[in-house]
N, C-alpha and C positions, 0 to 999 in steps of 0.2 A: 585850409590853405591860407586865411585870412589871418591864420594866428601864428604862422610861421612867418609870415610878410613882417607884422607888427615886430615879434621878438624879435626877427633878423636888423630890423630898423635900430632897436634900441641896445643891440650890440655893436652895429656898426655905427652906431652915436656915441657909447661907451669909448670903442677904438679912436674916436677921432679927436673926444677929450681928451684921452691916455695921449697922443701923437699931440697935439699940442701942449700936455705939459711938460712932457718928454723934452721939448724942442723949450720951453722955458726952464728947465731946470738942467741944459746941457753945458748951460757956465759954471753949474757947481758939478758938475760930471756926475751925476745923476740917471736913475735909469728907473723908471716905474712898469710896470710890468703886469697885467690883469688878465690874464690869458684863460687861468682856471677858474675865475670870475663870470666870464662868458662862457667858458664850457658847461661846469655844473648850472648855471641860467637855464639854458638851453636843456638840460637834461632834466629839471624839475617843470621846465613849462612847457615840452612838447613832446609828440610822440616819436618813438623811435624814428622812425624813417626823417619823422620833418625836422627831427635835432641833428640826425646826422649831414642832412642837407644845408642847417643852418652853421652847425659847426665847420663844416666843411668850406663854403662858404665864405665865413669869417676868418678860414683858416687862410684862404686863399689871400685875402685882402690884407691879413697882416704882411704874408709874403711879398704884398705887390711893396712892400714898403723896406724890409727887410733888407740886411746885408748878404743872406746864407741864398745857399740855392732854393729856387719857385718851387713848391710843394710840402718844405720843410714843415711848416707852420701848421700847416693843413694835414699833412698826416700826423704829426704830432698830437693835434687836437682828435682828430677821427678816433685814435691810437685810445687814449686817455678816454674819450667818449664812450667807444665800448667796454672798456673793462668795467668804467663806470655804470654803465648798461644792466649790466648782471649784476651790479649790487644793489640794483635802484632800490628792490625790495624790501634790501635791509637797511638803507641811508633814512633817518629821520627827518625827511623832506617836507614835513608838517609843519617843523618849528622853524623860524630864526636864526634861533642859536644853532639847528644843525646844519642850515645850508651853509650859515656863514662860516663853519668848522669844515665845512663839504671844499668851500669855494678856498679856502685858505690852501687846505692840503692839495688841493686840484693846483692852484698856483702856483707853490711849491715844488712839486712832481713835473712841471709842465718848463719852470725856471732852469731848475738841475738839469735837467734832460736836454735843453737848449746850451747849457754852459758845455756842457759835456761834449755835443756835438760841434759847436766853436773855438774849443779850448787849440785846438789846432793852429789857427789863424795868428794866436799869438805866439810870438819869438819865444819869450819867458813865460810860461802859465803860470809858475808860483809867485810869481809878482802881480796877476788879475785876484787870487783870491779875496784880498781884504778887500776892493770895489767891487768884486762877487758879493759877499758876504754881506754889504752895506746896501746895495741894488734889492738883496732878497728881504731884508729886515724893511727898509723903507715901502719897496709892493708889497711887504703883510701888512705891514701896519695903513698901506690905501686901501688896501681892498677890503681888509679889515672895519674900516671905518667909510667904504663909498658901499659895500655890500647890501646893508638892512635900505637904503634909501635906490638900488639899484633892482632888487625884490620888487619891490614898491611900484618903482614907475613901471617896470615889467607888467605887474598883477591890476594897473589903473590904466596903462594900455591897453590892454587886453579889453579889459570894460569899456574903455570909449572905445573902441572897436568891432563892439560885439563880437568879441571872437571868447572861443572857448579853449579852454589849457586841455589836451589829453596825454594823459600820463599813461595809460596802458603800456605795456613793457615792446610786443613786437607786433605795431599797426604800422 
């Protein structure tokens, strides 16, 4: 319980950097975006139940901020979580290099599936895709590069906490 507390903290520290830079980068119409960042987190450092409590969660809290309807976010994430679920065995969640290829494409899948569900809202959609397209390349290339250092404070959390990570697939 102690290890779901700690990661939930430092996804909801994660979101709150993301909402303030968000809010500094909205004079350049800017949009960062770390959603599959905290999902795959969550999926390499806790066990099924207490990821999907945390995803869930997190999912909640992006929505309290959101423009789309209360729940979007949350099942989105749940959504993405479990398919991820059934692959855990075969994701290379040992290395670096694979969560951070894990956390990219989780990102990606997570970004689309949000445009898609929005695309409505606007009058023109073919006129949102190039600040689509600019929104998605800018959150790879953050998350890309806050991912190895987000690992990190996850896995030395954990240790100052004495809590323990359990990756067993369905506890």
């Amino acid at each position: 319980m102690r290890a779901l507390f700690i990661i939930f903290l430092t996804l909801l520290g994660l979101e709150l950097v993301c909402i303030e830079l968000n809010h500094a980068l909205s004079s350049l119409h800017l949009y960062l975006f770390t959603g599959g960042l905290l999902i795959s987190s969550a999926l390499f450092s806790l066990s099924y139940k207490q990821g999907l409590v945390a995803v869930f969660a997190i999912g909640l809290s992006y929505d309290a901020h959101a423009s789309i309807y209360f729940g979007t976010h949350a099942l989105l994430f749940i959504s993405v979580y479990a398919m991820l679920i059934h692959l855990r065995n075969r994701l290379p969640y040992d290395h670096l290099a694979g969560r951070v290829v894990i956390a990219l494409i989780c990102n990606l899948v997570v970004f689309v599936a949000l445009t898609f569900l929005r695309i409505d809202l606007v009058a023109q959609p073919t006129s949102m895709w190039p600040r689509v397209i600019v929104d998605i390349i800018i959150s790879q290339i953050f998350v890309s590069l806050i991912a190895p250092w987000f690992f990190s404070l996850q896995s030395r959390a954990l240790e100052l906490g004495n809590a323990t990570a359990s990756r067993s697939n369905f506890n």
